[in-house]
Biopython code that builds the backbone (N, CA, C, O; Angstrom):
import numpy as np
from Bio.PDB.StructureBuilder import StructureBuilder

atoms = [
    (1, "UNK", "N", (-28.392, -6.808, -17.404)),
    (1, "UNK", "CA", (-26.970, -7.056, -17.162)),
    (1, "UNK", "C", (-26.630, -8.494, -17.544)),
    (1, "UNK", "O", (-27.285, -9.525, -17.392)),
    (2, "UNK", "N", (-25.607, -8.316, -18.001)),
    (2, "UNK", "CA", (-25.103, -10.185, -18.790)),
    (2, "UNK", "C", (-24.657, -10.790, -17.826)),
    (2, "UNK", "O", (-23.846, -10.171, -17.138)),
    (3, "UNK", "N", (-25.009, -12.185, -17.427)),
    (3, "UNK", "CA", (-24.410, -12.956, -16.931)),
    (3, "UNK", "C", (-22.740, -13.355, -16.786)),
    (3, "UNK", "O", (-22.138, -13.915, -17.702)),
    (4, "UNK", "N", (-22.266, -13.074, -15.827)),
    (4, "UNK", "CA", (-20.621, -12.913, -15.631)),
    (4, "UNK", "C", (-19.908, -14.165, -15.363)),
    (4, "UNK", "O", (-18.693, -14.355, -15.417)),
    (5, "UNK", "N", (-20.996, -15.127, -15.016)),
    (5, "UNK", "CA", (-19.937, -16.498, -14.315)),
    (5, "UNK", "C", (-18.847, -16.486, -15.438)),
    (5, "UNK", "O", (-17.688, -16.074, -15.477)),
    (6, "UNK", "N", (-19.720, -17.135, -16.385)),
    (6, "UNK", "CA", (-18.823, -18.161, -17.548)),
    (6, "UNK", "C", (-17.371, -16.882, -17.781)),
    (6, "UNK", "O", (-16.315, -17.494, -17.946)),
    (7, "UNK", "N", (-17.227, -15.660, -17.808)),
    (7, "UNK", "CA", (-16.267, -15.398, -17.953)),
    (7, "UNK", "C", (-15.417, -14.975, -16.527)),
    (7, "UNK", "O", (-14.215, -14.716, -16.578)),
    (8, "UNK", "N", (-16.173, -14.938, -15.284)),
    (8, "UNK", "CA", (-15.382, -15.234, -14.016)),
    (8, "UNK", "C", (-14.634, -16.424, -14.405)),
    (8, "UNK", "O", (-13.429, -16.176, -14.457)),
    (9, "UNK", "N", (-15.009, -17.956, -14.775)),
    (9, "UNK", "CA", (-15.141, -18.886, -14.701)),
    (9, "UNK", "C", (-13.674, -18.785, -15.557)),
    (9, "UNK", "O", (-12.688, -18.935, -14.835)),
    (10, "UNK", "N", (-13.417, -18.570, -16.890)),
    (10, "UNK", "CA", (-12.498, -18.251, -17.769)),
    (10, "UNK", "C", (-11.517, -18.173, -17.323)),
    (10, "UNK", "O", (-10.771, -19.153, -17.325)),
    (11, "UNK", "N", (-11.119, -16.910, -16.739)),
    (11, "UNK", "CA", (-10.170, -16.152, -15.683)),
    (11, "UNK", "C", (-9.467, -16.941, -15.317)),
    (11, "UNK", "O", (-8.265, -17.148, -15.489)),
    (12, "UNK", "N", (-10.887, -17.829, -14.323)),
    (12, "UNK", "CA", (-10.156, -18.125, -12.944)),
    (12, "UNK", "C", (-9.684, -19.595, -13.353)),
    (12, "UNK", "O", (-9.049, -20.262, -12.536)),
    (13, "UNK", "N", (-9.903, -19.953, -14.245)),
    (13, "UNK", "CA", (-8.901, -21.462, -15.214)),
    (13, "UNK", "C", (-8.183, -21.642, -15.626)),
    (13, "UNK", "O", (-7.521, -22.663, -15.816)),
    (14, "UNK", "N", (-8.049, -19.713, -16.141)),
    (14, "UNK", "CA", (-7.072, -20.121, -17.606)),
    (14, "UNK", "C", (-5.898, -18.502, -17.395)),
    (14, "UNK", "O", (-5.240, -17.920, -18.256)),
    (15, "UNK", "N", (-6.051, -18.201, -15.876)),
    (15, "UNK", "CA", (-5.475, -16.803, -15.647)),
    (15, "UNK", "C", (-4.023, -16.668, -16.185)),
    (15, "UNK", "O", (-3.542, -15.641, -16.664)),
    (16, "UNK", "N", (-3.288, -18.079, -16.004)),
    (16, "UNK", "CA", (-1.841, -18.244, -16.043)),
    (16, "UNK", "C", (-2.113, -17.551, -17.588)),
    (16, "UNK", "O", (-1.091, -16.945, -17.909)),
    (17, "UNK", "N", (-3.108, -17.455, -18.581)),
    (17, "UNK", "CA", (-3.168, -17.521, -19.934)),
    (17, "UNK", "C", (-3.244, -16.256, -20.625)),
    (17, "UNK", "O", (-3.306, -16.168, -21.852)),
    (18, "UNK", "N", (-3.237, -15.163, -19.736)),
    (18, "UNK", "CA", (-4.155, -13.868, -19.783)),
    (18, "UNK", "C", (-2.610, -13.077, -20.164)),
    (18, "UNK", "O", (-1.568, -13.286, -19.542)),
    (19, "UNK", "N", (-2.764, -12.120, -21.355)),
    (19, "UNK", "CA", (-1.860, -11.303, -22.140)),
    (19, "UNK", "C", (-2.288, -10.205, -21.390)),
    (19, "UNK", "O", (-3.341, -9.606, -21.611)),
    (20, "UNK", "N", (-1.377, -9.891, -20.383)),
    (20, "UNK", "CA", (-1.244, -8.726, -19.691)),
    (20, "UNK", "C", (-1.411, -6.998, -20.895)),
    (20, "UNK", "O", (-1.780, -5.863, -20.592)),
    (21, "UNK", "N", (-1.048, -7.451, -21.925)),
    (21, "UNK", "CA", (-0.756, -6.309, -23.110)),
    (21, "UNK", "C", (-1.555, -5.913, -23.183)),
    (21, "UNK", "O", (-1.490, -4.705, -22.954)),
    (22, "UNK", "N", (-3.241, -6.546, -23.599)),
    (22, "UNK", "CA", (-4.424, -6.327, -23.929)),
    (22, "UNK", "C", (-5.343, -5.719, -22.578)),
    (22, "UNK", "O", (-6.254, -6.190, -21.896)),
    (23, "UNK", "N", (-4.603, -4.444, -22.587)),
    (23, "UNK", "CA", (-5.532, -3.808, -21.238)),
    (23, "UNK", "C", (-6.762, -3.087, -21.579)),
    (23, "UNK", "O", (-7.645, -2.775, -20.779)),
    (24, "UNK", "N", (-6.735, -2.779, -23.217)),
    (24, "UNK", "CA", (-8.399, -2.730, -23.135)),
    (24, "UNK", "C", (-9.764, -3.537, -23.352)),
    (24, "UNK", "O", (-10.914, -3.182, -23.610)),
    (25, "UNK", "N", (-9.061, -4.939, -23.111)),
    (25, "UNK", "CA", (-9.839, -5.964, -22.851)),
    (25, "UNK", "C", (-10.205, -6.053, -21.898)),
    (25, "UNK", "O", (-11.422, -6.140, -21.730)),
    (26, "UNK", "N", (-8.931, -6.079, -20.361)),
    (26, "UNK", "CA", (-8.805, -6.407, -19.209)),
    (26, "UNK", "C", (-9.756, -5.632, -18.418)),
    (26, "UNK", "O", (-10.803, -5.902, -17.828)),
    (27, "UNK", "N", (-8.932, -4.398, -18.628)),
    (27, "UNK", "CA", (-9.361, -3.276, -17.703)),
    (27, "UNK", "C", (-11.074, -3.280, -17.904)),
    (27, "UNK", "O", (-11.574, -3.083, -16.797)),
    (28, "UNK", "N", (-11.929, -3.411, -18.763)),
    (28, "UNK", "CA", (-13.140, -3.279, -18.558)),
    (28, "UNK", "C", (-13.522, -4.774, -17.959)),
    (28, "UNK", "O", (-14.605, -4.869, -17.382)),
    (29, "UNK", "N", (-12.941, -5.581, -18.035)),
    (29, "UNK", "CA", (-13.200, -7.323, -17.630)),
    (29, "UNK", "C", (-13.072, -7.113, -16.436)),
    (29, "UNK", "O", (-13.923, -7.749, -15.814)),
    (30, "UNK", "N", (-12.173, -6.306, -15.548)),
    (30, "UNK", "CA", (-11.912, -6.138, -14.380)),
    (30, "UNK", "C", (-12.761, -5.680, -13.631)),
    (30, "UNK", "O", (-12.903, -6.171, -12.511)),
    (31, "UNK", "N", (-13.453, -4.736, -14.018)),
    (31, "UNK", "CA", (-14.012, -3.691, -14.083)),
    (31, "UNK", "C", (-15.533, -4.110, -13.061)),
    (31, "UNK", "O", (-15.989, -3.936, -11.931)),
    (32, "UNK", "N", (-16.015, -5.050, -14.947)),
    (32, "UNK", "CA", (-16.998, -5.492, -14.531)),
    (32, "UNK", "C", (-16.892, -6.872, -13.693)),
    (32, "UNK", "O", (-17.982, -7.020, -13.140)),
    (33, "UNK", "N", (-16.375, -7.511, -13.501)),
    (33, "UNK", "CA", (-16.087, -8.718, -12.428)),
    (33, "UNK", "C", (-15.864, -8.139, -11.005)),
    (33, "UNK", "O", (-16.231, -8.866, -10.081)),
    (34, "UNK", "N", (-15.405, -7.129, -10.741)),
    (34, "UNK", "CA", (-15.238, -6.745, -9.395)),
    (34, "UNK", "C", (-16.098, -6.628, -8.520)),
    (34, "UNK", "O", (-15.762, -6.434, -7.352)),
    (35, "UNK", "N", (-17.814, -6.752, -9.013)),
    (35, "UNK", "CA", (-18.322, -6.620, -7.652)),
    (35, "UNK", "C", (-19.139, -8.195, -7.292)),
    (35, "UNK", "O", (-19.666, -8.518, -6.227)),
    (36, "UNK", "N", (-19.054, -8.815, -8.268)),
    (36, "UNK", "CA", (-19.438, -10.094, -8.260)),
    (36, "UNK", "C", (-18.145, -11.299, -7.956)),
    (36, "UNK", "O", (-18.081, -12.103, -7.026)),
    (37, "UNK", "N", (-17.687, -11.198, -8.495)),
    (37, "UNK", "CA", (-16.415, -11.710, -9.316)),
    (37, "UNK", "C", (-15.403, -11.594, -8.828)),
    (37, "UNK", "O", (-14.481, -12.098, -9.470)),
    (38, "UNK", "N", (-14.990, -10.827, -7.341)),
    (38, "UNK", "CA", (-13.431, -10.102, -7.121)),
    (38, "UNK", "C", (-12.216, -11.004, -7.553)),
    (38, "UNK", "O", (-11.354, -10.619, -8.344)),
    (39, "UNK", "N", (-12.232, -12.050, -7.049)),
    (39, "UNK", "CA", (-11.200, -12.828, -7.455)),
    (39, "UNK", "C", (-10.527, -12.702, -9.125)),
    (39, "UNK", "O", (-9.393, -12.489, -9.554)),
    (40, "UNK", "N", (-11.484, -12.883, -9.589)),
    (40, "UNK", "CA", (-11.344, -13.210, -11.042)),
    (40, "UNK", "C", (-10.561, -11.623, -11.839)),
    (40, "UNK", "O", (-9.696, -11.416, -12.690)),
    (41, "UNK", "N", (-11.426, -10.814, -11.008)),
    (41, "UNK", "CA", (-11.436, -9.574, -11.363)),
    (41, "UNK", "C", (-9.696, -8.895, -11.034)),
    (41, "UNK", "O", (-9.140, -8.128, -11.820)),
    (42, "UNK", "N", (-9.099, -9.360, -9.789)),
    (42, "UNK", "CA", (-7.937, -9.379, -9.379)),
    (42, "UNK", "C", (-6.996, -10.319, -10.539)),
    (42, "UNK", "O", (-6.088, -9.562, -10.881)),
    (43, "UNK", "N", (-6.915, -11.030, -10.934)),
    (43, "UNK", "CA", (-6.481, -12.059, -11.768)),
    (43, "UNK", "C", (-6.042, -11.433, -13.007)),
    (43, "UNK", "O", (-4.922, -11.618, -13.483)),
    (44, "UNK", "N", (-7.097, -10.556, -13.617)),
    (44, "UNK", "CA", (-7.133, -9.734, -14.353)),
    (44, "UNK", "C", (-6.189, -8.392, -14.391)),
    (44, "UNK", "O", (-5.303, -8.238, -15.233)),
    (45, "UNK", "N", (-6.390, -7.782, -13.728)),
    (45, "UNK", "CA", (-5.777, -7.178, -13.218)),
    (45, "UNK", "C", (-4.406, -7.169, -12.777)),
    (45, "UNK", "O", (-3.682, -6.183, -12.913)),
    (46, "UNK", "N", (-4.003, -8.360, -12.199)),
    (46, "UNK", "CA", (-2.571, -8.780, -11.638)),
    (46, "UNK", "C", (-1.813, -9.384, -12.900)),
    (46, "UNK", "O", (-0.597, -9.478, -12.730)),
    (47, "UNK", "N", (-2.317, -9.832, -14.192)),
    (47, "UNK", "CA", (-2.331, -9.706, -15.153)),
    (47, "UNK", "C", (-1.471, -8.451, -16.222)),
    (47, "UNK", "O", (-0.444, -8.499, -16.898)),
    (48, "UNK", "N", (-2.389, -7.491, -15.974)),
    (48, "UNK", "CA", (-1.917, -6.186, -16.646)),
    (48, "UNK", "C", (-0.256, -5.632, -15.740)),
    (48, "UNK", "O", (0.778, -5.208, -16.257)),
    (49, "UNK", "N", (-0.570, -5.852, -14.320)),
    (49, "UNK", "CA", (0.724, -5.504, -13.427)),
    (49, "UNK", "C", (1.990, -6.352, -13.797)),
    (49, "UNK", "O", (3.112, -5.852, -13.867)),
    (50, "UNK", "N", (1.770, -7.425, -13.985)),
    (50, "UNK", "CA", (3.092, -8.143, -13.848)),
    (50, "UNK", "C", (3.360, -7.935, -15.701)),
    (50, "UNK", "O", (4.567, -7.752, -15.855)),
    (51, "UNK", "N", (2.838, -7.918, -16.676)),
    (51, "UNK", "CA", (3.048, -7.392, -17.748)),
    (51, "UNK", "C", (3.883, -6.475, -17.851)),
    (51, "UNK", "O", (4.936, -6.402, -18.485)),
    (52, "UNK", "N", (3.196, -5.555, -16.983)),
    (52, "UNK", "CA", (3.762, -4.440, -17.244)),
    (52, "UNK", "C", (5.270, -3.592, -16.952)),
    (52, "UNK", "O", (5.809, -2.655, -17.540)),
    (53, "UNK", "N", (5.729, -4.579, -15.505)),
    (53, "UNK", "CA", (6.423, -4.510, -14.536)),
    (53, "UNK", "C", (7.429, -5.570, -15.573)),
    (53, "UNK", "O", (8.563, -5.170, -15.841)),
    (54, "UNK", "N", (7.077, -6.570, -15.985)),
    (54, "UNK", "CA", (8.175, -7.643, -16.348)),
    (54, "UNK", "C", (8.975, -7.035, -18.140)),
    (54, "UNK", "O", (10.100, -7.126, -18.632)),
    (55, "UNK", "N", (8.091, -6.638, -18.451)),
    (55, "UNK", "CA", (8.579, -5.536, -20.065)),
    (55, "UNK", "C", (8.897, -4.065, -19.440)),
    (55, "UNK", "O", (8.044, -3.439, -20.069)),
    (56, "UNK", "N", (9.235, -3.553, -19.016)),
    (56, "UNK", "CA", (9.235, -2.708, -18.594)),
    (56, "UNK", "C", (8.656, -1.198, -19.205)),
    (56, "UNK", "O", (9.223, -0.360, -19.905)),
    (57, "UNK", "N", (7.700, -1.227, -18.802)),
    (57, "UNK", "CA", (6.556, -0.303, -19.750)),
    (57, "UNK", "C", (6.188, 1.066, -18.810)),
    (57, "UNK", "O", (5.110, 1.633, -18.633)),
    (58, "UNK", "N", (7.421, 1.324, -18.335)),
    (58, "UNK", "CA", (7.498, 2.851, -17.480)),
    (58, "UNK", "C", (5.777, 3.757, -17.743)),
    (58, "UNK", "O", (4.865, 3.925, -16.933)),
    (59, "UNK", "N", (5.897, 4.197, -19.257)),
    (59, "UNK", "CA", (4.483, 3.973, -19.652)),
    (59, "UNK", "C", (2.995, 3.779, -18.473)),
    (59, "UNK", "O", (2.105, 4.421, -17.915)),
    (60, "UNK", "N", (3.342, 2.935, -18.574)),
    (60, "UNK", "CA", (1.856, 1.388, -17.848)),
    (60, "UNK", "C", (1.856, 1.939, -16.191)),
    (60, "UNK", "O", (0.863, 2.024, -15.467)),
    (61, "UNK", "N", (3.182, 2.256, -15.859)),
    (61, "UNK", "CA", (3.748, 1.976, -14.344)),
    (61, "UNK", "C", (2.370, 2.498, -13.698)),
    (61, "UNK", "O", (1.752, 1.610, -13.111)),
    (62, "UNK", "N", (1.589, 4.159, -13.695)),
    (62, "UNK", "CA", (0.722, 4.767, -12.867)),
    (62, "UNK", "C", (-0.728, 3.961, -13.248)),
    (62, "UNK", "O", (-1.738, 4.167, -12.577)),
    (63, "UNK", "N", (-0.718, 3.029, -14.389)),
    (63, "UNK", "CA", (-1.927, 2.343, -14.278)),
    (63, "UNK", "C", (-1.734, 1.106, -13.494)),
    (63, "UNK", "O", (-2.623, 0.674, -12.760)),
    (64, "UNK", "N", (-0.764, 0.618, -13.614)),
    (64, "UNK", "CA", (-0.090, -0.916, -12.734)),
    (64, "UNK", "C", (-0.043, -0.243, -10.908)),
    (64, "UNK", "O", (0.185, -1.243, -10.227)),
    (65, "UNK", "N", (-0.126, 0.573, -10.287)),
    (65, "UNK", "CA", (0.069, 1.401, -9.315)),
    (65, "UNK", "C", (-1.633, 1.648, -9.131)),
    (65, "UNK", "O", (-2.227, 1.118, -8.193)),
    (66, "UNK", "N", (-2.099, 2.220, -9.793)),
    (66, "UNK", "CA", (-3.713, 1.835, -9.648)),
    (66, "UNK", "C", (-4.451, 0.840, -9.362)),
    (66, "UNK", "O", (-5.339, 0.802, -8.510)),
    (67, "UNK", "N", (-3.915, -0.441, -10.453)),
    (67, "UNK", "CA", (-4.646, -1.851, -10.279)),
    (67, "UNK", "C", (-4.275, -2.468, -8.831)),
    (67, "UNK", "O", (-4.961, -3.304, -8.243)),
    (68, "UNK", "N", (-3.086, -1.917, -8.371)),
    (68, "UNK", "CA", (-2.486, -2.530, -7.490)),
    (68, "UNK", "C", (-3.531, -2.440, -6.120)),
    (68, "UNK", "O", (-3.965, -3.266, -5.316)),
    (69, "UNK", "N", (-3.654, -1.216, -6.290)),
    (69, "UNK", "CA", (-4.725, -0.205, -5.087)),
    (69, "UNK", "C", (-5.770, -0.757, -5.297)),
    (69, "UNK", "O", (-6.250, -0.892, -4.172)),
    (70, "UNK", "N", (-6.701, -1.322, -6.265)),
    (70, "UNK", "CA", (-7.792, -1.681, -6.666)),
    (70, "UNK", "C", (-7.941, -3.050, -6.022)),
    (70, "UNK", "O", (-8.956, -3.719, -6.218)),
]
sb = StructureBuilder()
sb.init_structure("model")
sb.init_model(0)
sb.init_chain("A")
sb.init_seg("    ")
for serial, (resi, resn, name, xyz) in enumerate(atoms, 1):
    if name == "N":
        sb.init_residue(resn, " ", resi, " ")
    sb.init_atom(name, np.array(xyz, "f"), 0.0, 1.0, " ", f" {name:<3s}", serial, name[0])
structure = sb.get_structure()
């Protein structure tokens, strides 16, 4: 298993920076940060929600409703 800091570490620096659009980046970044990582992993995640919610991507809504739960 790969070492997760340096991209916990990423996240949690540069979250304001994170393109909510790119959820098949996220969603596995999330994914894997969540059991080490939660914070970061939330970041991520809260990420894809407010993206999704602020463009309004009706679309996105039942995955943004998921992350939320997550």
């Amino acid at each position: 298993m790969a070492c997760l800091e340096p991209a916990a570490n990423l996240v949690l620096q540069r979250s304001d920076e994170l393109d909510g659009d790119h959820y098949e980046v996220l969603t596995p970044a999330a994914d894997a940060l969540s059991g080490t990582h939660p914070v970061a992993a939330t970041l991520a995640l809260r990420a894809m929600i407010d993206f999704s919610l602020k463009n309004n991507r009706s679309s996105r809504y039942r995955y943004a409703a998921r992350h939320l739960i997550e």
